[in-house]
C-alpha positions, 0 to 999 in steps of 0.5 A: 500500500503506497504512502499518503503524500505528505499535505503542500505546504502553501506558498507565502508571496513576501514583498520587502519594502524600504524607504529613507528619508533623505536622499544622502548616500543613496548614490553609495553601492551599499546604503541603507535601503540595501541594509534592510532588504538585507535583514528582511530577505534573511527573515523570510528564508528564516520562515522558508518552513513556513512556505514564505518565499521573497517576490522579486519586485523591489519597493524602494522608496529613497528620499522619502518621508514617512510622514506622507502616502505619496511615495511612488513604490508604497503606491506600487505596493498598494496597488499589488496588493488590492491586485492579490499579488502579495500575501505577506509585507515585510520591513525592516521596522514599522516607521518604515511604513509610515510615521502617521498613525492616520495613514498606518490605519488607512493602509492596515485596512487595505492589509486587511480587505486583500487578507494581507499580513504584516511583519516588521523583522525588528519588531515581532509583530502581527497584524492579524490579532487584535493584540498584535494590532494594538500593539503597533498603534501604540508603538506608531504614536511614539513614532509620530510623537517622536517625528513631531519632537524632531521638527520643533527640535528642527525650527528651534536650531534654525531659529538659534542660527538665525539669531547668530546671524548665520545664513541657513542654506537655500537658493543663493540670492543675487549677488553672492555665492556659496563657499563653505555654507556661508555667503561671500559677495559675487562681485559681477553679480553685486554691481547689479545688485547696487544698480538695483537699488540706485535705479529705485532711488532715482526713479521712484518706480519699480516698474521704471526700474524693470524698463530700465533692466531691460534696456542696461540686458542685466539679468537674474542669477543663472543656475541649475536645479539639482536635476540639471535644468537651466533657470535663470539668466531671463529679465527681472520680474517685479515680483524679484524685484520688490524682494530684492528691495526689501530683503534686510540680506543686503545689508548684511542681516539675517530675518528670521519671523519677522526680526532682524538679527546682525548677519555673518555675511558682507553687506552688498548695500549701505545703511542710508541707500538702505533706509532711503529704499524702504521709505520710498517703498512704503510711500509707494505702497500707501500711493498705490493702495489708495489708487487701488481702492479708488479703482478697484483694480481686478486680480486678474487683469492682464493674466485672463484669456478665452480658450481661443487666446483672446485676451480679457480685459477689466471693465466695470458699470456703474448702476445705482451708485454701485460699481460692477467689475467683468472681465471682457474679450479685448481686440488685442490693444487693451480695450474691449471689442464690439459684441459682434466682432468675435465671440465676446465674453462678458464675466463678473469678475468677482466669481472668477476672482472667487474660484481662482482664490479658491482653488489656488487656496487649495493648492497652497494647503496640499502639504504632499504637493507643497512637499514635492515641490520644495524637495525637488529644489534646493532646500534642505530638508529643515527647509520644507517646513518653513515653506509649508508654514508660508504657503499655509499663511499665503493661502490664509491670505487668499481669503482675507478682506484684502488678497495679496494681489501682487504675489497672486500677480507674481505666481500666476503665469496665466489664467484660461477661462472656457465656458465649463471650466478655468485652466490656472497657470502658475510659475513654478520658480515664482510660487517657489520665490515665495515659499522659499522667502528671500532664497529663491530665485524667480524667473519669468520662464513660462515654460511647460517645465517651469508650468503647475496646472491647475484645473477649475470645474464650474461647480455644478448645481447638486441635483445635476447639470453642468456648470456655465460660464455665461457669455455676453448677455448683450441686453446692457442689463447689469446683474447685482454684484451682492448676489453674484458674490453671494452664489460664488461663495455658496459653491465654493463652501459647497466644494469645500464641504463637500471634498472635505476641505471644510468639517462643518458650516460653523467651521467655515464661519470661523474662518471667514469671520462670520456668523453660523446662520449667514453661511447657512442662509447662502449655502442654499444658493449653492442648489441653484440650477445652472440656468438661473445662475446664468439668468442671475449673472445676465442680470435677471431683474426676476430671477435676482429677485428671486435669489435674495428671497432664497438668501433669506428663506434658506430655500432654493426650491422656489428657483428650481421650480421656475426652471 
């Protein structure tokens, strides 16, 4: 009688994955990521018994941070997973996988639904009892304490440093070089640096002063990004300028949150040029802000284009005392064309105004993309905080009373409306000027290198239909400026509730320092039907009415029933 075989032993297919923080010494022929796959591959010939065998793809994610799920090898992973490829997921430690104790339960639960187990080689632990699983949490919330622990630890040694005076890495600015992490003076570069500040002085102006640039052919700082692409060498933006004329750097100090501190650097400019440039500025500044109160000037002007490459101009109505901003199609000259010439667009200006802020808000608080961007410059690590906590700040400013409209101008390369949507262009080196501060060097290279596109749908009403930008009514009708500003409010709060970006009502109260009943009474305007919202902005005498009463009632049923 012949023996019973003996029972298969089942296969485990075992995915190693590693990952580290920084990119230094990853160039090495045996770094850190070799080390772990090192011990886990030891680990699961260990388990060979067991049926475990190592799968040949390699995860690897170097020059990457625990803190965040964009890594493009744990997407791989992931996406193995759900695919049923792996059965087991090897590390070398748990923060390897993750630093967030938030994205540890997102991805356990993945682990989960593909029956996938879970096995860090220095930290006996399995995932599949509800011991083993607690046993991480709390293991992952010191490693998230301990990552919260670092970063002040980080801030408080870049604010030490400052206080010395001494220059905390970055982009090189203008008129001085790197040598042994400190700055010393590029004299070629700081003749143009003094013309800078002397042209400012003599003619009051900085838009006089970029002319005049661009007649002498001074240029930026050329340099390479670390991925070997030419920047610089173009004609100064104004936005470059205005940090030049304002950056204490030049004078040999050190800014750090808004103090001044003696630098260890060579000044490029003297104390009196200095002081003389910074009274002219802000004479400027009061000159310009109340020529802009008195004109009301548009956000957009000379950023906005129809998706034929038309222009679009700002122009304005007066009805009743009250001044209504659009944006309409220009003949190439700066003034706007006969309605019958070419397709003319006729838009309110404070709802375009409106999404472009909105989304651009977006955008700016997107820590994993804002990270991206920083890492993929010079900026060191220590660094990438600092430019989460100015575009954080720059995004709040996006929705006070006041936008800051120059460095709105200054990021934006351009802005494409079509009737379903608007395209937003924003320059790549310039929004990296502002996050980076002083440091970096603005370009006007508008480039699909040098380009972040953003893409902003006319939100739509909830109970279906497109939304429409409305082209120009052509009946002289003026719509009410109180109600348009209303609605796109309402949609955009909509958005917001509805992606997440807001929690609740009263929080977006909180933030745009109102009361709880008002966001609630305009949100219903967010329900409107897409053709009434284009009756409205045709300035619907009927429809208007009809709105208001919606803002009060709190119900946009009434409208819907007059579609």
């Amino acid at each position: 009688m012949r023996n019973p075989a003996p029972p298969r032993t089942k296969v485990f297919r075992c995915a190693i994955y590693t990952r580290k923080s920084s990119e230094e010494g990853l160039e090495q022929d045996f770094n850190s990521l070799h080390a772990q796959r090192e011990s886990c591959d030891a680990y699961i010939k260990s388990q060979r018994h067991e049926g475990w065998t190592p799968l040949p793809s390699l995860y690897d994610d170097g020059g990457y941070s625990g803190g965040s799920t964009e890594r493009p090898a744990l997407k791989r992973l992931l996406a193995d997973i759900q695919s049923h490829l792996i059965d087991v997921v090897v590390v070398y430690k748990v923060d390897r996988l993750t630093r967030s104790l938030a994205d540890f339960a997102k991805i356990v639960e993945i682990f989960d639904a593909a029956g996938v187990s879970f096995v860090s080689v220095t930290q006996q632990f399995n995932t599949t009892t509800s011991m083993g699983r607690l046993t991480l949490n709390v293991l992952l919330s010191f490693a998230q304490f301990e990552r919260e622990v670092t970063g002040e630890r980080i801030r408080d040694k870049i604010a030490a440093s400052k206080q010395k005076g001494m220059w905390m890495g970055g982009w090189v600015p203008i008129g001085y070089d790197r040598k042994d992490r400190t700055l010393t003076i590029n004299e070629t570069e700081a003749v143009t640096v003094r013309t800078i500040f002397d042209l400012f002085l003599k003619l009051k102006n900085v838009q006089r002063v970029q002319t005049e640039l661009v007649r002498l052919h001074l240029k930026t700082k050329p340099y390479a990004t670390p991925r070997g692409r030419a920047v610089g060498g173009l004609s100064f933006a104004r936005g470059h300028l205005y940090k030049i004329l304002s950056n204490p750097l030049y004078i040999g100090e050190i800014e750090h949150k808004g103090v001044r501190y003696p630098g260890q650097h060579p000044p490029l400019v003297d104390a009196a040029t200095w002081d003389a440039v910074q009274a002219q500025l802000g004479a400027n500044h009061h000159e310009n802000r109340a020529r802009t109160n008195a004109k009301s000037k548009s956000l957009l002007a000379g950023l906005i284009y129809d998706d034929a490459g038309n222009r679009l101009v700002s122009s304005h109505a007066t009805k009743n005392g009250k001044r209504y901003r659009y944006y309409v199609t220009s003949d190439g000259n700066g003034r706007s064309v006969a309605a019958a010439s070419v397709p003319r667009l006729r838009l309110p200006a404070v709802m375009i105004d409106e999404l472009v802020l909105a989304k651009l808000q977006r955008f700016l608080t997107d820590k994993t993309q804002i990270s991206t961007l920083l890492r993929e410059t010079r900026c060191r690590p220590a660094e990438i905080g600092s430019g989460l906590e100015i575009a954080s700040k720059f995004a709040d400013s996006l929705t006070s009373a006041a936008p800051m409209a120059q460095n709105v101008a200054d990021i934006l390369a351009r802005v494409t409306v079509s009737p379903t949507s608007l395209n937003i262009s924003i320059n790549r080196d310039q929004l990296l000027a502002v996050l980076t501060d002083t440091f970096a060097e603005p370009s006007q290279d508008n480039g699909q290198d040098n380009i972040i596109s953003l893409e902003a749908t006319v939100p739509a009403a909830p109970g279906g239909g497109s939304g429409k930008l409305v082209f120009d009514d052509q009946n002289g009708k003026t719509p009410d400026a109180v109600v348009v500003k209303a609605i796109a409010r309402a949609l955009v709060w909509f958005e917001q509730l509805t992606t997440g970006k807001s929690r609740s009502m009263a929080e977006i109260a909180v933030r745009e320092g109102i009361t709880d009943n008002y966001v609630s009474n305009l949100i219903h305007l967010a329900w409107l039907s897409p053709d009434l919202v284009g009756k409205v902005l045709e300035g619907d005498t009927e429809t208007t009415a009809l709105a208001k009463t919606a803002m009060l009632t709190r119900k946009s049923d009434v409208l819907w029933s007059r579609r």
